[in-house]
BAGUFI-106709 format. One record per residue (C-alpha): residue number from 1; residue in three letters; x, y, z. Coordinates in Angstrom, 1 decimal. Example, Ala and Ser with C-alpha at 12.3 -4.5 7.8 and 13.67 -1.06 7.14 Angstrom:
2
PT  num  residuo      c1      c2      c3
PT    1      ALA    12.3    -4.5     7.8
PT    2      SER    13.7    -1.1     7.1
This chain:
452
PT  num  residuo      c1      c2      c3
PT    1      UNK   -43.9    28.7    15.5
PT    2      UNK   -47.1    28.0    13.4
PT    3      UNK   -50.5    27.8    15.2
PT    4      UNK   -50.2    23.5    13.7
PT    5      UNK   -47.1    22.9    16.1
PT    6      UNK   -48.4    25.5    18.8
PT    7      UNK   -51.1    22.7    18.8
PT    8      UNK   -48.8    19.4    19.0
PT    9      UNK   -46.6    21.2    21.9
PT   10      UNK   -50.0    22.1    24.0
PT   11      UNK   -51.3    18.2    23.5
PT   12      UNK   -48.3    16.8    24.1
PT   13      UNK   -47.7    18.8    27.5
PT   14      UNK   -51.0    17.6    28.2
PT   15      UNK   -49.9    13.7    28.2
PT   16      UNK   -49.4    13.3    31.5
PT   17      UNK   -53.6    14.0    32.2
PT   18      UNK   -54.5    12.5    29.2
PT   19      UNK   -54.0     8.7    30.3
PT   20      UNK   -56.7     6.0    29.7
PT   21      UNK   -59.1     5.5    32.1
PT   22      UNK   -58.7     2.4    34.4
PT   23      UNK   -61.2     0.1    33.7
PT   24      UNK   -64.7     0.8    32.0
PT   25      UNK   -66.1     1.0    28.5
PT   26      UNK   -63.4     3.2    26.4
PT   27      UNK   -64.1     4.9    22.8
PT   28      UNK   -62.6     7.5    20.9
PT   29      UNK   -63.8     9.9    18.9
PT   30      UNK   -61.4    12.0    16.2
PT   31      UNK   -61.6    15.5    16.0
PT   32      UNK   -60.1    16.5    12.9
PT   33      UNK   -59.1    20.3    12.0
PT   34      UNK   -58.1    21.8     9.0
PT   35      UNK   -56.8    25.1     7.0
PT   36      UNK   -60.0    26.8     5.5
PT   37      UNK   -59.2    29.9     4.0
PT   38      UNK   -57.8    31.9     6.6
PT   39      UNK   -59.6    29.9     9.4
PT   40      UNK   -59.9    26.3    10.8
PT   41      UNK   -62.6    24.2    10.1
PT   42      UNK   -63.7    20.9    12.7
PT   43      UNK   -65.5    18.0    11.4
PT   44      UNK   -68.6    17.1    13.2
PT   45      UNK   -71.7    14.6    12.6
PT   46      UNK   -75.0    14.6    13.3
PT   47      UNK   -76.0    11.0    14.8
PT   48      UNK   -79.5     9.7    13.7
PT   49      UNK   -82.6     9.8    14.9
PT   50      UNK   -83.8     6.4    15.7
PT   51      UNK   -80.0     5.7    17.5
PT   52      UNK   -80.7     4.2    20.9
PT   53      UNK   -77.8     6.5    22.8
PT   54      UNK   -77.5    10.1    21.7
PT   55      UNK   -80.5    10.2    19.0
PT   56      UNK   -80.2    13.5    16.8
PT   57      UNK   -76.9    14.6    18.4
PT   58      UNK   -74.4    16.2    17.3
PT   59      UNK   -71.0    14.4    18.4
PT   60      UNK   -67.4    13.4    16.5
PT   61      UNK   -67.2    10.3    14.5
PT   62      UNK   -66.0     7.3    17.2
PT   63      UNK   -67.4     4.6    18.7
PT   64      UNK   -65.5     1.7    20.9
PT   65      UNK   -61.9     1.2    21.1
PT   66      UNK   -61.8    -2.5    20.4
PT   67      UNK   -59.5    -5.4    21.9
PT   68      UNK   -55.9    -4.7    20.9
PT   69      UNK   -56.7    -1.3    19.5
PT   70      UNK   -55.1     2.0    20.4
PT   71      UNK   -57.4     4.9    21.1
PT   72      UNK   -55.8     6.6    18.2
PT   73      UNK   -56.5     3.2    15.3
PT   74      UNK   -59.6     3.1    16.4
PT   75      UNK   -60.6     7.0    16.4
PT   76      UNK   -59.6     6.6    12.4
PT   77      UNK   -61.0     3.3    12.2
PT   78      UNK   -64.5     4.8    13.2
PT   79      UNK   -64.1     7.4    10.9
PT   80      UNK   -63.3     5.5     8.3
PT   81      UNK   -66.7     4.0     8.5
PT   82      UNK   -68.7     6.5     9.8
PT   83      UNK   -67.6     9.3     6.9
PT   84      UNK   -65.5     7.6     4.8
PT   85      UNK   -62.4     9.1     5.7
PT   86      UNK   -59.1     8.4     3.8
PT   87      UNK   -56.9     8.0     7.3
PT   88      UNK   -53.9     8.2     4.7
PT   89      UNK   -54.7    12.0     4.9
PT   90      UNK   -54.8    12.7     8.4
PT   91      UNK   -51.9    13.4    11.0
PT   92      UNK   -52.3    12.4    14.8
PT   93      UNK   -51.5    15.8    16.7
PT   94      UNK   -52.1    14.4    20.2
PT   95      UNK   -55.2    13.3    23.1
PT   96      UNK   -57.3    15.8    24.7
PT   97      UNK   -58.3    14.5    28.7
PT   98      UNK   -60.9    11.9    28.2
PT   99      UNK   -64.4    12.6    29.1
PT  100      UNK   -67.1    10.6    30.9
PT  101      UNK   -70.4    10.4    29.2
PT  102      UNK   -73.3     9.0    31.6
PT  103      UNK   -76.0     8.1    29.5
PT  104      UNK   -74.0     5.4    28.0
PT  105      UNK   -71.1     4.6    30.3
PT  106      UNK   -68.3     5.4    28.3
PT  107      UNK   -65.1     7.0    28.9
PT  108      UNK   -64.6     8.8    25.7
PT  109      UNK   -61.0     9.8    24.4
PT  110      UNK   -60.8    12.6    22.0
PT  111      UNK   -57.7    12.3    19.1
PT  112      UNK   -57.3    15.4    17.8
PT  113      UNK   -55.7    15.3    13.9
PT  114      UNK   -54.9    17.6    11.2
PT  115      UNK   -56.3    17.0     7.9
PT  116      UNK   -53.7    17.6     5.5
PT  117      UNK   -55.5    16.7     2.2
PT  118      UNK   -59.2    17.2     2.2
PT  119      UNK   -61.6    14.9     0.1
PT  120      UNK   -65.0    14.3    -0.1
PT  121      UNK   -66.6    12.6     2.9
PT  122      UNK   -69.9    10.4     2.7
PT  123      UNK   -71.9     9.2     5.9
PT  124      UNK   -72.6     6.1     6.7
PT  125      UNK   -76.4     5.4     7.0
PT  126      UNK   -76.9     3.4     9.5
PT  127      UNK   -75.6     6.1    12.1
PT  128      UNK   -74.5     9.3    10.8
PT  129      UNK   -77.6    11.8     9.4
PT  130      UNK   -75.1    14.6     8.4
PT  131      UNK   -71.6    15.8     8.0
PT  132      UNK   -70.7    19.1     9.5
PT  133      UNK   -68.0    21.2     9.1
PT  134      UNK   -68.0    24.3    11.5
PT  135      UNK   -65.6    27.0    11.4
PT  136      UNK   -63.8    28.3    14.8
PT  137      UNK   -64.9    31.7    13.6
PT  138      UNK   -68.3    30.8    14.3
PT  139      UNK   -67.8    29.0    17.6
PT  140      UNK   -66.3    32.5    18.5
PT  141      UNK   -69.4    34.2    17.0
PT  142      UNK   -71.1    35.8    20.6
PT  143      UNK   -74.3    35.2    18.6
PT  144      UNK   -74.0    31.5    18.7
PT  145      UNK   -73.2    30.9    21.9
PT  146      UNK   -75.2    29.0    24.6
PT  147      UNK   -75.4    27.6    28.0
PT  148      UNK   -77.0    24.1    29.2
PT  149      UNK   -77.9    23.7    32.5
PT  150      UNK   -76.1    20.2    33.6
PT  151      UNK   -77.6    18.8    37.2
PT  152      UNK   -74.3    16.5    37.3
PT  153      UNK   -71.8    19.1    36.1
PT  154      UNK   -73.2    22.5    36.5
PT  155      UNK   -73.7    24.8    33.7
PT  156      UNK   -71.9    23.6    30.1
PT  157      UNK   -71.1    25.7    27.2
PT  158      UNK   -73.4    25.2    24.0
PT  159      UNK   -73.6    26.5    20.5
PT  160      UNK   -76.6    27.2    18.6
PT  161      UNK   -74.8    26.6    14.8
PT  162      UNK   -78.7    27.1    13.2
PT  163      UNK   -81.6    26.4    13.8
PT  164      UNK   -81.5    22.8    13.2
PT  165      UNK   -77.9    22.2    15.2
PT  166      UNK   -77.6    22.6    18.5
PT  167      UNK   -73.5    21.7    19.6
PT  168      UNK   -74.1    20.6    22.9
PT  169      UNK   -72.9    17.8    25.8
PT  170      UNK   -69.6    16.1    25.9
PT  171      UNK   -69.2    17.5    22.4
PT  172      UNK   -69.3    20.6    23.8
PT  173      UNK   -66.9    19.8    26.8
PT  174      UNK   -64.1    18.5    24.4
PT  175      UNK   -65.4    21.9    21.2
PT  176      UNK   -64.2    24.0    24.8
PT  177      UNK   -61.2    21.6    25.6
PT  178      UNK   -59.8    22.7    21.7
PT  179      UNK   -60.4    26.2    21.5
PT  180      UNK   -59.1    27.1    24.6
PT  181      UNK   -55.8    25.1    23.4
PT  182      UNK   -56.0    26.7    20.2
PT  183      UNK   -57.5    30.1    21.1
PT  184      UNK   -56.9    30.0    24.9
PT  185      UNK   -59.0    34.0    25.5
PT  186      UNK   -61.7    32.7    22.6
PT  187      UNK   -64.3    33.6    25.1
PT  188      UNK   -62.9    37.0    25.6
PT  189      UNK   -63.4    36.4    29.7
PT  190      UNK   -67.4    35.8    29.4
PT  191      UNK   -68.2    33.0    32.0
PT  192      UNK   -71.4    31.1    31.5
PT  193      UNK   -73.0    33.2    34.1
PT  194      UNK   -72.9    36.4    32.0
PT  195      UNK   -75.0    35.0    29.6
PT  196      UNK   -78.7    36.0    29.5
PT  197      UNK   -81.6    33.4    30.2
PT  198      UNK   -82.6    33.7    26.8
PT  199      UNK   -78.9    32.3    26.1
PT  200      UNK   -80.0    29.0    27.9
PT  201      UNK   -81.1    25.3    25.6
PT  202      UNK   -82.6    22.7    27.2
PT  203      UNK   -81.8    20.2    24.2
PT  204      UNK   -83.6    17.6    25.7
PT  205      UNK   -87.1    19.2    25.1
PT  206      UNK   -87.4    18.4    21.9
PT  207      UNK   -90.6    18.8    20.0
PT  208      UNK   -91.4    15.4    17.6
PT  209      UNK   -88.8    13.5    18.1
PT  210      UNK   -89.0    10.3    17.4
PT  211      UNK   -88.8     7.4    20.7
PT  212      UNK   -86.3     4.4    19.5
PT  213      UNK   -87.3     1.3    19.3
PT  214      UNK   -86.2    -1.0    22.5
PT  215      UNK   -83.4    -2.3    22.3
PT  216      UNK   -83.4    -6.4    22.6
PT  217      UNK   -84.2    -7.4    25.7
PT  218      UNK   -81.8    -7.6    28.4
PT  219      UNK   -83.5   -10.6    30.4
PT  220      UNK   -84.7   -13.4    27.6
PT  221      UNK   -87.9   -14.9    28.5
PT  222      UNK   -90.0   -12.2    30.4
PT  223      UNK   -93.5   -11.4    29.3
PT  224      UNK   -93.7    -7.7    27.7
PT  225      UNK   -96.4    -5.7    28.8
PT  226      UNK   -97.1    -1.4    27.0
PT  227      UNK   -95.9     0.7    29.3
PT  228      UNK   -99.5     2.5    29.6
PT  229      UNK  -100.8    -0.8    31.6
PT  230      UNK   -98.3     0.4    34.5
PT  231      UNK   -99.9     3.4    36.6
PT  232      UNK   -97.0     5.7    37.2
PT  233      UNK   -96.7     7.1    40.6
PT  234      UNK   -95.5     9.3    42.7
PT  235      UNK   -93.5     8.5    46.0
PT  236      UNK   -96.6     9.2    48.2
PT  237      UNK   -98.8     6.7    46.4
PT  238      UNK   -95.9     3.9    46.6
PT  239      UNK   -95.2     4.1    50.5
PT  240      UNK   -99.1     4.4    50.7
PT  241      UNK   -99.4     1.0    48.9
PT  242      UNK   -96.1    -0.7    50.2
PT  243      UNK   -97.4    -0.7    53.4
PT  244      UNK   -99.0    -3.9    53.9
PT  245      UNK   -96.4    -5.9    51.7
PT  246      UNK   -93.1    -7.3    52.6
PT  247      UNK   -91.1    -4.9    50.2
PT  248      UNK   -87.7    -6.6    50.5
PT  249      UNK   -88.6    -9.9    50.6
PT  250      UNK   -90.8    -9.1    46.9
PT  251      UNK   -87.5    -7.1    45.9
PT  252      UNK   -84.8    -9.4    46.6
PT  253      UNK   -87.2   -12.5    44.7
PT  254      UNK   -87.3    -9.9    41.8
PT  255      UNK   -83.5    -9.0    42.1
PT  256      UNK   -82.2   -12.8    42.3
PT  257      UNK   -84.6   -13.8    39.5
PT  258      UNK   -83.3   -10.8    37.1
PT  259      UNK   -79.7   -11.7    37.9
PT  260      UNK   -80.2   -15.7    37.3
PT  261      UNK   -81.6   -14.5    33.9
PT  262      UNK   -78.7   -12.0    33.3
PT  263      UNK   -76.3   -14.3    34.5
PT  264      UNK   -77.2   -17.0    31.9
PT  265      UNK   -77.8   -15.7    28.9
PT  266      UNK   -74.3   -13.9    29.3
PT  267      UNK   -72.5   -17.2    31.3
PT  268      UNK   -71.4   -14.7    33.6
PT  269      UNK   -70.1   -16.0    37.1
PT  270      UNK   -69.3   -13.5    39.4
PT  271      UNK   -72.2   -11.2    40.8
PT  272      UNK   -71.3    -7.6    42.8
PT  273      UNK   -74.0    -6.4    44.9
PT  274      UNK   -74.0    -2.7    45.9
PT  275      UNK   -76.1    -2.4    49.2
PT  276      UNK   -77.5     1.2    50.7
PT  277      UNK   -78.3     1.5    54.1
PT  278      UNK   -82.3     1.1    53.6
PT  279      UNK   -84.8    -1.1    52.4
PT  280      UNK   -83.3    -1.1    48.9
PT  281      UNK   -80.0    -2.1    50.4
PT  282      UNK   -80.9    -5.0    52.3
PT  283      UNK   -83.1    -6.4    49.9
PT  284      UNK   -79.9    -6.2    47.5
PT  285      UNK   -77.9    -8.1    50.5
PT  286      UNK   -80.9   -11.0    50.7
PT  287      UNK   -80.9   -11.1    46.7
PT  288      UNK   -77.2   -11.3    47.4
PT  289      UNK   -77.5   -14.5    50.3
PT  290      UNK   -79.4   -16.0    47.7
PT  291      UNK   -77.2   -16.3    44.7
PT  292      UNK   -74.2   -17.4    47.5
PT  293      UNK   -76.5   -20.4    48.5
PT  294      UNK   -77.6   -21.4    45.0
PT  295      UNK   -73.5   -21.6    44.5
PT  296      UNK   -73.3   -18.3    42.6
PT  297      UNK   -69.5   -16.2    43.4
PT  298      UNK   -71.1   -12.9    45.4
PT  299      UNK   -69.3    -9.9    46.4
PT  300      UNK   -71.2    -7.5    48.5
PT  301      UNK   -70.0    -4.1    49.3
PT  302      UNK   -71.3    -1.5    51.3
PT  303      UNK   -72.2     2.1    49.9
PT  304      UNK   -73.3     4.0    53.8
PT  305      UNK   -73.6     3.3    57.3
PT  306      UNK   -75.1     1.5    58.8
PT  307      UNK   -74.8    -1.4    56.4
PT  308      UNK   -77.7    -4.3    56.3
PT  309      UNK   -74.9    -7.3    55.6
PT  310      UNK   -73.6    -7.1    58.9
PT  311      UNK   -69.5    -8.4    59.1
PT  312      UNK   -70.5   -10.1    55.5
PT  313      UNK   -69.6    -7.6    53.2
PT  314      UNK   -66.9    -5.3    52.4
PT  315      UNK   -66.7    -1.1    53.1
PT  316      UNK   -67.3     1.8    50.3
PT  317      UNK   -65.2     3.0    47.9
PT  318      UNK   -63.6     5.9    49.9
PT  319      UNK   -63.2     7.7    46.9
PT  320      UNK   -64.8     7.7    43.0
PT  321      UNK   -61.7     6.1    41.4
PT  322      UNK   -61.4     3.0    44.0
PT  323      UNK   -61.6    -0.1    42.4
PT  324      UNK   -64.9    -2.3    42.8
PT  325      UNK   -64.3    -6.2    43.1
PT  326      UNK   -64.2    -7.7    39.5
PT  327      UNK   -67.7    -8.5    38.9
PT  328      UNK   -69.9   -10.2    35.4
PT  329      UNK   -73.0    -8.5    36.7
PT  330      UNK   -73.8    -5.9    39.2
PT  331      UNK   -76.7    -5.0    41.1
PT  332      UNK   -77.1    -1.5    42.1
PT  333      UNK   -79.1    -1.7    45.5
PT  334      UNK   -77.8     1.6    46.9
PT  335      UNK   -80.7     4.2    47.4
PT  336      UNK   -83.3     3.3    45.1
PT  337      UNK   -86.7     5.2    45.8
PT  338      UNK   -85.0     6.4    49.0
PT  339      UNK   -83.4     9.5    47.1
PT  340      UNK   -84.6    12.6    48.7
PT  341      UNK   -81.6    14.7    47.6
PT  342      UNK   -78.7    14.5    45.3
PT  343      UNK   -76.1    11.8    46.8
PT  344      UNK   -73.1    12.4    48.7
PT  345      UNK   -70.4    10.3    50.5
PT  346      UNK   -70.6     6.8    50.5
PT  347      UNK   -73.2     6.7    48.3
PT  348      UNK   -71.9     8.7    45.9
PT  349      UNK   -68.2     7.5    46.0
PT  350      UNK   -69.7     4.0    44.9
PT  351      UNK   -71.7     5.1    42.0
PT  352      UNK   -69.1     6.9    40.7
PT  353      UNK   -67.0     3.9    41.0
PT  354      UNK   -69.2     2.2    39.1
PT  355      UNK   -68.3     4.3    36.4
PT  356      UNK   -64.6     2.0    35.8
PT  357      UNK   -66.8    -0.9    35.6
PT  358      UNK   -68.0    -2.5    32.0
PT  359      UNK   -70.4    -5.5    33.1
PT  360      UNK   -74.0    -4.7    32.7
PT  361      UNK   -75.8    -2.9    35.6
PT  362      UNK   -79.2    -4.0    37.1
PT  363      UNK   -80.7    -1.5    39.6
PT  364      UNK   -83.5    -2.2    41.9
PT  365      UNK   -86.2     0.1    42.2
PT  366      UNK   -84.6     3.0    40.6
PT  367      UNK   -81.0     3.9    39.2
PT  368      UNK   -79.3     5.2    42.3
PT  369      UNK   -78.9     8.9    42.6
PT  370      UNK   -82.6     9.2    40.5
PT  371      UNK   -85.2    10.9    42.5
PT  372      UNK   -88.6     9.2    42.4
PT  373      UNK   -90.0    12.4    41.5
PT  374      UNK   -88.3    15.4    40.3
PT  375      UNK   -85.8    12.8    38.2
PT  376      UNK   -81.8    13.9    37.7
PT  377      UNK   -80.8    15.7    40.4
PT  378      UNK   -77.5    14.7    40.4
PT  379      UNK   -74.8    12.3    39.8
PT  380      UNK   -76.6     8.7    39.3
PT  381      UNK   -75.7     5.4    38.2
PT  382      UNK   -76.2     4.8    34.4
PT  383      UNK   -78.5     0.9    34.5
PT  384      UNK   -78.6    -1.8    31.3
PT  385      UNK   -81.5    -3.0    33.2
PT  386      UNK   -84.0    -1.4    35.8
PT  387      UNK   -86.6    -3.3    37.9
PT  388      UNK   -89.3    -1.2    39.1
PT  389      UNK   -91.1    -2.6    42.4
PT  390      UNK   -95.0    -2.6    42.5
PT  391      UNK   -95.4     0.1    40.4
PT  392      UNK   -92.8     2.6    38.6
PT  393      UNK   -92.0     5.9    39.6
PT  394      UNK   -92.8     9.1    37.7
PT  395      UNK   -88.9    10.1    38.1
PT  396      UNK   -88.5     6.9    35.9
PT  397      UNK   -90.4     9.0    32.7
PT  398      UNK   -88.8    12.5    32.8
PT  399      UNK   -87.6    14.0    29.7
PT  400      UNK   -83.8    12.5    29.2
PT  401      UNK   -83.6     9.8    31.2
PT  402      UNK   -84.3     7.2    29.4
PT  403      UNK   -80.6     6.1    28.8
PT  404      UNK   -79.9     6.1    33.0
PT  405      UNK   -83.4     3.6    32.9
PT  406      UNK   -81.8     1.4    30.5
PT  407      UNK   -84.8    -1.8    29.9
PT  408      UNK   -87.4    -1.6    32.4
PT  409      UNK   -89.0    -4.1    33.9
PT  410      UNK   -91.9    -4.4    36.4
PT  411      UNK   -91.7    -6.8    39.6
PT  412      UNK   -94.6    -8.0    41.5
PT  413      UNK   -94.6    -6.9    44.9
PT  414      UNK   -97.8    -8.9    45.8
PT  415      UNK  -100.0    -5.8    46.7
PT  416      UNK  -103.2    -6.2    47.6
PT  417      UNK  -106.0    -6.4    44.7
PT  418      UNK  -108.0    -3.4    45.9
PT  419      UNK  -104.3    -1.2    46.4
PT  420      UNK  -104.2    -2.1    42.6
PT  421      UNK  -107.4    -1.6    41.3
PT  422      UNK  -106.9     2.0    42.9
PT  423      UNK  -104.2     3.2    40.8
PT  424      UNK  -106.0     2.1    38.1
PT  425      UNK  -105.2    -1.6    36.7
PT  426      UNK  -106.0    -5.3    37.9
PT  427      UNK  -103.0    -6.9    39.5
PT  428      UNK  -104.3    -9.8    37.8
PT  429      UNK  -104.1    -8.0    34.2
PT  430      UNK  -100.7    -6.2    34.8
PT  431      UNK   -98.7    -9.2    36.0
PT  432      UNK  -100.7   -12.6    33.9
PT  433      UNK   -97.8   -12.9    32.4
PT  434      UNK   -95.7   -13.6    35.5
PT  435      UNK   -94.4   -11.8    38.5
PT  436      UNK   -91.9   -10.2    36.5
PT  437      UNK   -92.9    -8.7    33.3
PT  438      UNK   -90.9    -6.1    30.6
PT  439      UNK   -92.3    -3.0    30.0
PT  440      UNK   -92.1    -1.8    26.2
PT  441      UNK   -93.9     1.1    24.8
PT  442      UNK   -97.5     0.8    23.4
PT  443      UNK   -99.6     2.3    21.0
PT  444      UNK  -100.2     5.4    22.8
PT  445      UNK   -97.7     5.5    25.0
PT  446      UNK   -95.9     9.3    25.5
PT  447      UNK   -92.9     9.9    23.6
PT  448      UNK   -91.1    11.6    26.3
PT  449      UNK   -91.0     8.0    28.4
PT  450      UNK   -88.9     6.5    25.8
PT  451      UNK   -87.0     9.2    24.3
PT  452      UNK   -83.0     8.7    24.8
């Protein structure tokens, strides 16, 4: 048997785990192999810069599997535009399992092809900086080999290919999915542990790179502020200066004001409130008695015990696949600034639900699961839209997570004047715009806040 239909027999033996995801954002990258002298040779790109979601990466041409496509169409359809590829020449072998990537809420679902009659390939400009082609010989190469220390996931395999190129992420996930197909001892039994510190990336930490531009903004209307007007704090300062203020009342105004805005610009209908068992909770369940008054369709559910709604809302997902209630928009209300450890149970089940759910995300306070200081410490819920309250957290700003924040925005908690002028900036000057205002980056604002 020759190592082409060893390959077809091991995908399609793999069918049965290889089904699409139910419900969520879907793409599909192609990961095409060929014959190179002896060897096999995978076609990878390098994503640009200035991209909003994966900047500088390297990944496999895709993108979204559109309306009435097939993962496999529109793996080829993507790169068809992405590198000019000539689908004419390339044979569908089969689907590795599809992977979840959190920083922008896609299930992605690999099509692996042989490429029977090479050709030139030319990348497209407005995303792809460079084609690769790496040879499994050098993913084999000890030399090359890395290891990047995931929070969510654990450790991850990584490949340094030069100095420039570092193979990393769900790249890496699906690079390890086909070699141990193709090659299933390519490691020769080295686990990630064995590998010395020196071995270890941290991909994110990446001198000079260059912050995107925002993205359009999520709720039209809302007076944009630089981000350097904002005193970043840490969780000490906020209780300190939350104190005298009515922090769910200010919340749930900000959170039913967001929604209303999100709502219409997308004519959406149906709102889904997740609600924690704190503060952040309840002011998601007022936000949510709100919208129901006004004549808006709520669903509440519950993500922990005990649950601020009271007989009105429905119980957590009692596992990560359950089905949430079909929703438009979704406010995330589980744990904001209340994280003091990575989530678990309720909590978690519910964010991780939230993963098989495609209308945009607002979360209150924080993105549930981020810690207010120390950032990603575990699985956390991937926002389109953030509302900080009074003042944003420094977990907000860490290096890499910038996708999870999504567009930030600022709400008006109505602290006192002096609380304000302590941390550094006049009520009256961060919020003349309104008491909800969009924070973009300014003139000297640091690059690490924005990257993605």
């Amino acid at each position: 048997m020759t190592l082409w239909a060893r390959l077809a027999e091991s995908l399609a033996a793999q069918a049965p785990h290889t089904t699409q995801p139910c419900g969520g954002r879907l793409a599909a990258a192609l990961v095409l192999v060929r014959d190179r002298d002896g060897d096999l040779e995978v076609v990878y790109t390098r994503r640009r810069e200035e991209l909003r979601h994966h900047p500088g990466q390297i990944s496999f041409p895709g993108g979204r599997v559109e309306r009435g496509e097939t993962a496999e169409q529109a793996a080829l359809r993507e790169a068809h535009e992405e590198i000019a590829l000539d689908v004419a020449t390339v044979e569908v072998l089969g689907r590795l399992p599809a992977t979840y990537l959190p920083p922008s809420r896609f299930w992605l679902q690999p099509i692996v092809a042989r490429w029977r009659a090479p050709h030139p390939l030319v990348a497209a400009e407005t995303e792809v900086a460079a084609v690769l082609r790496v040879r499994l010989s050098s993913l084999r190469d000890v030399g090359n080999w890395r290891m990047v220390r995931l929070s969510t996931r654990g450790d991850s395999w990584a490949w340094q290919l030069d100095a420039d190129h570092l193979l990393w992420g769900a790249t890496a996930v699906i690079t390890v999915s086909l070699l141990d197909l193709l090659i299933p001892d390519w490691h020769g039994g080295t686990a990630l542990g064995d590998l010395a510190t020196a071995r270890e990336a941290r991909p994110w930490d990446v001198p000079g790179r260059l912050a995107p531009l925002p993205s359009p903004a999520m709720l039209p209307g809302v007076p944009e502020v630089p981000a350097d007007s904002a005193p970043v704090v840490r969780s000490d300062a906020w209780r300190r200066h939350a104190r005298d203020v009515d922090v769910v009342e200010g919340a749930a105004a900000a959170a039913t004001r967001a929604i209303g805005l999100l709502a219409q610009a997308r004519d959406a209908a149906r709102v889904l409130v997740l609600a924690g068992p704190g503060r952040t909770g309840a002011a998601g369940v007022a936000s949510a008695r709100a919208l129901a008054a006004a004549g808006v369709r709520v669903a509440v559910v519950c993500a922990g015990r005990p649950t601020p709604a009271g007989d009105w809302a429905a119980g957590a997902p009692s596992s990560p696949g359950d089905r949430l209630p079909v929703a438009d928009v979704v406010l995330d209300a589980v744990t904001g600034g209340g994280l003091r450890g990575a989530l678990r149970g309720a909590p978690r089940d519910a964010v991780l639900a939230l993963r098989h759910v495609s209308a945009p995300i607002i979360s209150l306070d924080l993105p549930s699961g981020l810690h207010p200081d120390e950032g990603l410490v575990g699985e956390l819920v991937t926002a389109d839209v953030t509302i900080a309250l009074g003042a944003p957290r420094a977990g907000l700003f860490r290096p890499g997570i910038g996708p999870f924040v999504g567009d930030l925005y600022l709400a008006d908690l109505g602290w006192p004047e002096a609380g304000h002028r302590r941390l550094g900036v006049p009520r009256v000057t961060l919020f003349a715009g309104g008491p909800l205002v969009r924070l973009v980056p300014g003139p000297s604002a640091a690059p690490d806040r924005w990257r993605e």
